[in-house]
Structures are given as C-alpha cells and as structure tokens.
ROSE-4610 file (N, C-alpha, C; in Angstrom, 1 decimal, always signed):
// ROSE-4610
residu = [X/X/X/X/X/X/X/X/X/X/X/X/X/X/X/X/X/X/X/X/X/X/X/X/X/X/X/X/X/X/X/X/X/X/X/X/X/X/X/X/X/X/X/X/X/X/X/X/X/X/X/X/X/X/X/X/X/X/X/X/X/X/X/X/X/X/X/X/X/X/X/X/X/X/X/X/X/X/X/X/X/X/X/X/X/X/X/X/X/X/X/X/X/X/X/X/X/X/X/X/X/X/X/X/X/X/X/X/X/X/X/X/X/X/X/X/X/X/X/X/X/X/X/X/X/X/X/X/X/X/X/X/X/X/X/X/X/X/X/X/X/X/X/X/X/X/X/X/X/X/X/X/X/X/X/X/X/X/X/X/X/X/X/X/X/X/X/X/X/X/X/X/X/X/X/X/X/X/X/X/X/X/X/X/X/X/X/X/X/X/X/X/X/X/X/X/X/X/X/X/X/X/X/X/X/X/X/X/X/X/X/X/X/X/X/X/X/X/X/X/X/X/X/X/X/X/X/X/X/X/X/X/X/X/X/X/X/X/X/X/X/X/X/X/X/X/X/X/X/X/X/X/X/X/X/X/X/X/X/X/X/X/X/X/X/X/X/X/X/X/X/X/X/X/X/X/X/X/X/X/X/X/X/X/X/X/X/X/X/X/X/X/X/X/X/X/X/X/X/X/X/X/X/X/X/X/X/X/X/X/X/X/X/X/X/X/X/X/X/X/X/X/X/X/X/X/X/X/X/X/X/X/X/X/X/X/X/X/X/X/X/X/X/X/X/X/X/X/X/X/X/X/X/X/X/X/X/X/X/X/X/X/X/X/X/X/X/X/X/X/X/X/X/X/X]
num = [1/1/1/2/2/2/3/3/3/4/4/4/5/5/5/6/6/6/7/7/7/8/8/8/9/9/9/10/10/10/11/11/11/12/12/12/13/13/13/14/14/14/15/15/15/16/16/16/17/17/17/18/18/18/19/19/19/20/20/20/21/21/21/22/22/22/23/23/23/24/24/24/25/25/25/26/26/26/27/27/27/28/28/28/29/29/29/30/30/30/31/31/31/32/32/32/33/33/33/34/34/34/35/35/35/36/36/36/37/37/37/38/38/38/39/39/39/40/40/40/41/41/41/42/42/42/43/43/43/44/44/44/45/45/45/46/46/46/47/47/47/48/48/48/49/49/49/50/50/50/51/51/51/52/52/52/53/53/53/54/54/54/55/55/55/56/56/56/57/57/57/58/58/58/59/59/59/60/60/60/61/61/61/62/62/62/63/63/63/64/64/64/65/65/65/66/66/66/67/67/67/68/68/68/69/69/69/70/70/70/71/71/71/72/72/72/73/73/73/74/74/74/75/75/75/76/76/76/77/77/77/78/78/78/79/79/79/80/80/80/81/81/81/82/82/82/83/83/83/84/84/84/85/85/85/86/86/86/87/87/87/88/88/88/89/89/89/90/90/90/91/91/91/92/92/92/93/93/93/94/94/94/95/95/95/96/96/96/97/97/97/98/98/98/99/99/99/100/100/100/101/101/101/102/102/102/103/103/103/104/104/104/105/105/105/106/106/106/107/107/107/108/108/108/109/109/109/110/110/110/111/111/111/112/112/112/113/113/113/114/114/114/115/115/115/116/116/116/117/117/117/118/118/118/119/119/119/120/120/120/121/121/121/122/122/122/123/123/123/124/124/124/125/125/125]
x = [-14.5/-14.0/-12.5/-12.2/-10.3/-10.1/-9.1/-8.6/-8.4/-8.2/-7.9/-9.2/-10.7/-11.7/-11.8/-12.2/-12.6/-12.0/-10.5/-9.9/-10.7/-10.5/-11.0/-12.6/-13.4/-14.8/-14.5/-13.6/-13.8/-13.1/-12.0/-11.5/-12.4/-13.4/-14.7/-15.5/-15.7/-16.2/-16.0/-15.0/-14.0/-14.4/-14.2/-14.4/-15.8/-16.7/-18.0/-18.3/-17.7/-17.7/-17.6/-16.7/-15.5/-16.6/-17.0/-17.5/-19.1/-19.6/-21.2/-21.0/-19.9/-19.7/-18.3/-17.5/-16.3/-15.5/-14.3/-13.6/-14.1/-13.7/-14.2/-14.7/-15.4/-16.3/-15.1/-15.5/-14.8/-15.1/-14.0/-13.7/-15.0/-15.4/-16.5/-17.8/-18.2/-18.7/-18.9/-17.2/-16.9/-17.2/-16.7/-16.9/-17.9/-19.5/-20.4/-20.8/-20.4/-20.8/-19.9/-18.8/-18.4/-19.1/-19.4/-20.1/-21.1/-22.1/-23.0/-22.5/-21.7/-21.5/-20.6/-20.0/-19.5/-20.9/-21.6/-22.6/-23.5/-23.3/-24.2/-23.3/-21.9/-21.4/-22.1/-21.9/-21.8/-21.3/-20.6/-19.5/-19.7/-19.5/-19.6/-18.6/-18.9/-18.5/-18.1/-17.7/-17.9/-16.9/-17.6/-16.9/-16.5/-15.6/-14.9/-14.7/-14.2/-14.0/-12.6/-13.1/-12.2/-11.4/-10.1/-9.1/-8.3/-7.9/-6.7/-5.4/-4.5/-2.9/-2.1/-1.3/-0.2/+1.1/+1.7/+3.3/+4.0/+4.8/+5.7/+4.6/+3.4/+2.3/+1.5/+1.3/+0.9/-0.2/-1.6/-2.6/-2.1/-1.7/-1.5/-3.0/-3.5/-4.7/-5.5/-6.7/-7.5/-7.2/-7.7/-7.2/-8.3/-9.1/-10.0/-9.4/-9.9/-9.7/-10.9/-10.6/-11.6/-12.9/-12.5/-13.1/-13.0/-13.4/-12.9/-13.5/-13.1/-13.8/-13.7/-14.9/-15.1/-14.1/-14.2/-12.7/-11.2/-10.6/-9.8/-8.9/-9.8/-9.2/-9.2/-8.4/-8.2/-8.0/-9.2/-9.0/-9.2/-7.6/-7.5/-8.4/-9.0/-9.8/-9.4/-8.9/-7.7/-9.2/-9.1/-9.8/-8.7/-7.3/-6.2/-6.2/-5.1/-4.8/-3.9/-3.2/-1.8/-1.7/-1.4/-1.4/+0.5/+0.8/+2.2/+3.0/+4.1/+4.5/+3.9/+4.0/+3.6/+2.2/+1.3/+0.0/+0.4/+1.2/+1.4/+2.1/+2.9/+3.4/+2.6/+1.3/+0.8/-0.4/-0.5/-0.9/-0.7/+0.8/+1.6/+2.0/+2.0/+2.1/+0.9/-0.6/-1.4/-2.2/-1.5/-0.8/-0.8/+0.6/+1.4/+1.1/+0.9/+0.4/-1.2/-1.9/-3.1/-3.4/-1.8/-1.3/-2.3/-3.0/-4.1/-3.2/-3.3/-2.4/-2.3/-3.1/-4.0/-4.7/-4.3/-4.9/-4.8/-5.4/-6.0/-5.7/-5.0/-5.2/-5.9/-7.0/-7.6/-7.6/-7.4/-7.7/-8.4/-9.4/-10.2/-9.7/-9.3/-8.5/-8.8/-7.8/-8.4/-8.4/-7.5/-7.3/-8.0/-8.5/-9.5/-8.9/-9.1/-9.0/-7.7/-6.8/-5.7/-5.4/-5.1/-5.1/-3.4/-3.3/-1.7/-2.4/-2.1/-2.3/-0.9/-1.1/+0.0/-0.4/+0.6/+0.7/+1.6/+1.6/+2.3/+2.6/+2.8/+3.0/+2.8/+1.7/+1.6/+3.1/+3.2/+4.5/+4.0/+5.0/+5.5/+5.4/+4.5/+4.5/+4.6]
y = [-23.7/-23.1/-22.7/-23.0/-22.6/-21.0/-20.5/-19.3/-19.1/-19.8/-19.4/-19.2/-20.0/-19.7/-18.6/-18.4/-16.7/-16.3/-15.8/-14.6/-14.6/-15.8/-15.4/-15.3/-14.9/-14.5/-13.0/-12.8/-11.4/-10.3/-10.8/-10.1/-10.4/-11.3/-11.1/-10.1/-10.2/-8.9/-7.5/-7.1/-5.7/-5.7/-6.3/-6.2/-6.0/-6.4/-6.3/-4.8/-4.4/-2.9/-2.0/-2.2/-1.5/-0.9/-2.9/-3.0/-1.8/-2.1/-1.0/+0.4/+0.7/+2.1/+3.1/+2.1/+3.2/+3.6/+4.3/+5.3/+7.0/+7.2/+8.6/+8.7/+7.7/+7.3/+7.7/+8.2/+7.8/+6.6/+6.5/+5.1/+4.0/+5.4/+4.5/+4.3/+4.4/+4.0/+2.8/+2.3/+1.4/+0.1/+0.7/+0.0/-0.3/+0.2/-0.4/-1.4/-1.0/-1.9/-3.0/-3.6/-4.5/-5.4/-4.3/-5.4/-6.2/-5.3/-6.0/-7.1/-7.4/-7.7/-9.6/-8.8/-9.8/-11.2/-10.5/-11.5/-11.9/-11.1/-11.9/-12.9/-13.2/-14.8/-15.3/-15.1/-16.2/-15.8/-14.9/-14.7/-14.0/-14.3/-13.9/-12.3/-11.1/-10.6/-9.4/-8.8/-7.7/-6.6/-5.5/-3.9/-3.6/-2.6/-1.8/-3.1/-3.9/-4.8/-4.3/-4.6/-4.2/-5.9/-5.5/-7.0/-6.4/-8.1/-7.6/-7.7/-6.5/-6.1/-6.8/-7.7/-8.6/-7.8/-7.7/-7.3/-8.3/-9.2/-10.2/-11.3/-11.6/-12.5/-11.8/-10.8/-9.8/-8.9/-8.5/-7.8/-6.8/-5.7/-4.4/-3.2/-3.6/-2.9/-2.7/-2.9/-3.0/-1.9/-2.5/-2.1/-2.1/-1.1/-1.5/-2.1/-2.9/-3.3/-3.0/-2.9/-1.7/-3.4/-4.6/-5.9/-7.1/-7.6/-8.7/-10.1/-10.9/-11.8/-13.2/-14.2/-15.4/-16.1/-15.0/-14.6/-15.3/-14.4/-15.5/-14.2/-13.4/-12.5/-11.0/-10.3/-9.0/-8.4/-6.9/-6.6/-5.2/-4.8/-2.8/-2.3/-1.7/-1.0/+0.3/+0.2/+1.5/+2.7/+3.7/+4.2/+5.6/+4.8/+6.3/+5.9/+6.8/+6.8/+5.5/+5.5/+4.3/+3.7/+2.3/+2.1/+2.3/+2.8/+2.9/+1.6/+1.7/+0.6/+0.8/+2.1/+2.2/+1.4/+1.5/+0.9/-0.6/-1.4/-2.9/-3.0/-2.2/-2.2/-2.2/-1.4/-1.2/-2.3/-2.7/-4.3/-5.2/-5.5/-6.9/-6.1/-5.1/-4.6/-5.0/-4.5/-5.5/-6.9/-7.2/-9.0/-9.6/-8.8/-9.1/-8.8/-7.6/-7.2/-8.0/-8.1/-9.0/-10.1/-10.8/-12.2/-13.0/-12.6/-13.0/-13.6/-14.5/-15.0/-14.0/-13.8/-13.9/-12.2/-11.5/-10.1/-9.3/-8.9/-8.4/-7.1/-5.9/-4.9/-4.5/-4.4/-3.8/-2.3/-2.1/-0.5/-0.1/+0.5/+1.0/+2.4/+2.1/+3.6/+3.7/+4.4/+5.0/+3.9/+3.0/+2.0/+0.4/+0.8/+0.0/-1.2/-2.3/-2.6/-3.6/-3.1/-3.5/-4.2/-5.7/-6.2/-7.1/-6.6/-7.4/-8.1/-9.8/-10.5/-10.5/-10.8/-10.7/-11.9/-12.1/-13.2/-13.1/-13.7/-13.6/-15.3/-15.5/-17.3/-17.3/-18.5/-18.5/-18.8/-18.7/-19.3/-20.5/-21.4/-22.4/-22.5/-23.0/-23.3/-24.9]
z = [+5.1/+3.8/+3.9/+2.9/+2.8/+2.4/+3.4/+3.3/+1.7/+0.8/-0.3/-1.2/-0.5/-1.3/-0.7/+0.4/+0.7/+0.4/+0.0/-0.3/-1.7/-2.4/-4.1/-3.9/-3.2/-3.1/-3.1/-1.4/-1.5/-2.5/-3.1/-4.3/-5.8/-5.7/-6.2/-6.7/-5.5/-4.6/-4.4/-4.6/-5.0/-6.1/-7.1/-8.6/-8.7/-8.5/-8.5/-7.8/-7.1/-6.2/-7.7/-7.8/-8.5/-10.0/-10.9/-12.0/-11.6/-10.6/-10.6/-9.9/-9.6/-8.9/-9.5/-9.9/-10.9/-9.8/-9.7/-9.2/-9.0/-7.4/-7.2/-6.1/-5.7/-3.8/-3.0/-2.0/-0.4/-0.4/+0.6/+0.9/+1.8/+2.0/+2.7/+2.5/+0.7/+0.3/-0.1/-0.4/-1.0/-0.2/+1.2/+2.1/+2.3/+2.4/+2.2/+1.1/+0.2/-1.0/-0.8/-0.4/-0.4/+0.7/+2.1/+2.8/+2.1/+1.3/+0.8/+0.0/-1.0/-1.7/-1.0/+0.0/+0.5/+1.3/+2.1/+2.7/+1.7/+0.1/-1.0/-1.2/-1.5/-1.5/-0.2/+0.7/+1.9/+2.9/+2.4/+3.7/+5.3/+6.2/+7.6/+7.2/+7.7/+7.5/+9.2/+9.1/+10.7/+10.1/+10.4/+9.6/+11.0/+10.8/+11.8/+13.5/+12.9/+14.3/+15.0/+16.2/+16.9/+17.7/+17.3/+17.8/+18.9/+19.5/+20.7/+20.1/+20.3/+19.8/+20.6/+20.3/+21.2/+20.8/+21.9/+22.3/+23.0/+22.4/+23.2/+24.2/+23.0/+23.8/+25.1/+25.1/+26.1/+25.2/+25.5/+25.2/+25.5/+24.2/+24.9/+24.4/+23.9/+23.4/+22.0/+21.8/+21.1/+19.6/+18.4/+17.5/+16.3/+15.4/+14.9/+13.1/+12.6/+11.6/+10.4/+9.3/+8.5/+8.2/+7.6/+7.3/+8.0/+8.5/+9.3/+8.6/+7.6/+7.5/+7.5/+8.1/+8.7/+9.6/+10.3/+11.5/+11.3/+9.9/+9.4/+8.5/+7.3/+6.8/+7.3/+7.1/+7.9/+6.5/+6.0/+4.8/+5.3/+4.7/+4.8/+3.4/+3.4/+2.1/+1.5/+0.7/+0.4/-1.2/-1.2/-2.0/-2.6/-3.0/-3.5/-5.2/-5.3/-6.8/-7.5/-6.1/-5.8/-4.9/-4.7/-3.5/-3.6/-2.0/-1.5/-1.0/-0.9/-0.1/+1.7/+1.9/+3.3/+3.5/+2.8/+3.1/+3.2/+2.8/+2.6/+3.7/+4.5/+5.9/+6.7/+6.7/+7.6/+7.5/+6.5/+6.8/+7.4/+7.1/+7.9/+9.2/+9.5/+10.8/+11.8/+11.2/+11.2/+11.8/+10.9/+11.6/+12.0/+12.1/+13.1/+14.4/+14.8/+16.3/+16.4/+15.7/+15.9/+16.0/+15.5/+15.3/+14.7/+13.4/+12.4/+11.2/+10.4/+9.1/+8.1/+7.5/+5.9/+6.4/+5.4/+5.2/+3.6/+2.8/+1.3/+2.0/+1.4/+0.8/-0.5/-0.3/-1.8/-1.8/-2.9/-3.3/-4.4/-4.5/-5.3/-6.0/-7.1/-8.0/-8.9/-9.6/-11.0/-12.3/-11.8/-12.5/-12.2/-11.8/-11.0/-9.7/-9.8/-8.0/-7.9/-7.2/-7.1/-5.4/-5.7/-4.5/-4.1/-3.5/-2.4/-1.2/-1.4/+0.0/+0.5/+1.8/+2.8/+3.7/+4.5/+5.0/+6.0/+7.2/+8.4/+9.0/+9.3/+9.3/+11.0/+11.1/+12.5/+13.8/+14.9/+15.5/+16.1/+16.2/+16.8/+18.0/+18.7/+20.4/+20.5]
C-alpha cells in the first residue's frame, strides 16, 4: 500500500474519532478510538512504540512514538485548542532522529481535526 493511501485512511480516521466523540477527551481517549478505528480500515497499527534515535548514524537511544503505522507512518496525536508551531517541530525532530519519512500530526480541538504531514526525505548512501 502507498504511503499516500494510508495517510488518507488514517486522517479518515481522525475524522471518524472526532465525528462520534466531539471535542473535550484527553488525549488518550482519542487515542483509543483511533486505534480502533484505524485496524477497522486495515491498517497494522502499534500504540506507544518504542524506535531507535540515530545521532550521526549511531543508535543513541530508544524513543516512544504515540502511533506507529504499517511501519511507515509516525503519528503525534495532539488533543489542544491549537496546534503550535512547536508541536510541528517536534514532529520533524521526530523524524529525523528516527530517520522514519512520513509522519501526521493530528489534533483533535475545538474546531475539530486538524492535520499537518511532514516529511523528512530519506539520505543518499
């Protein structure tokens, strides 16, 4: 499956959260319901995974990630009013130290679900 169908499943998927539960959850409710929601498409999914952090191609230590999916997307699950620019850093920061492509910030707010993909471009060996 193409990185581009799964992202458009799992931002699906947010919306489907969003459309039967509203604004107001902890975030980690949300987070449940998306798992669900996500393995009802299809999707391989893993909560709270834990990745290896590269420094200059060097494992410096383990890092957990809030969605992990069909070991390809890396999705922060945000539950504020706004998402910040800080949060979109701390995505491609992300990443980058995980050296993963493709990662969705979603955020579940008052205005319902607001999503930024990011992107990190693999290197050149």
């Amino acid at each position: 499956m193409k990185k581009e169908d799964i992202t458009h499943k799992i931002i699906g998927a947010a919306y489907k959260v969003f459309n039967t539960l509203g604004f107001g959850f902890l975030e980690s409710i949300y987070h449940k319901a998306l798992l669900i929601e996500l393995k009802k498409v299809g999707l391989k999914v893993e909560s709270e995974k834990a990745l290896k952090v590269y420094y200059n191609d060097i494992v410096i230590g383990d890092f957990t990630i809030d969605i992990f999916v069909e070991d390809a997307v890396v999705i922060e699950l945000k539950s504020v009013e706004n998402l910040s620019k800080a949060h979109e850093v701390q995505l491609v920061n992300y990443l980058n130290g995980l050296k993963k492509e493709i990662g969705l910030l979603i955020n579940i707010g008052t205005n319902g679900v607001d999503v930024k993909r990011k992107y990190r471009k693999p290197e050149k060996v």
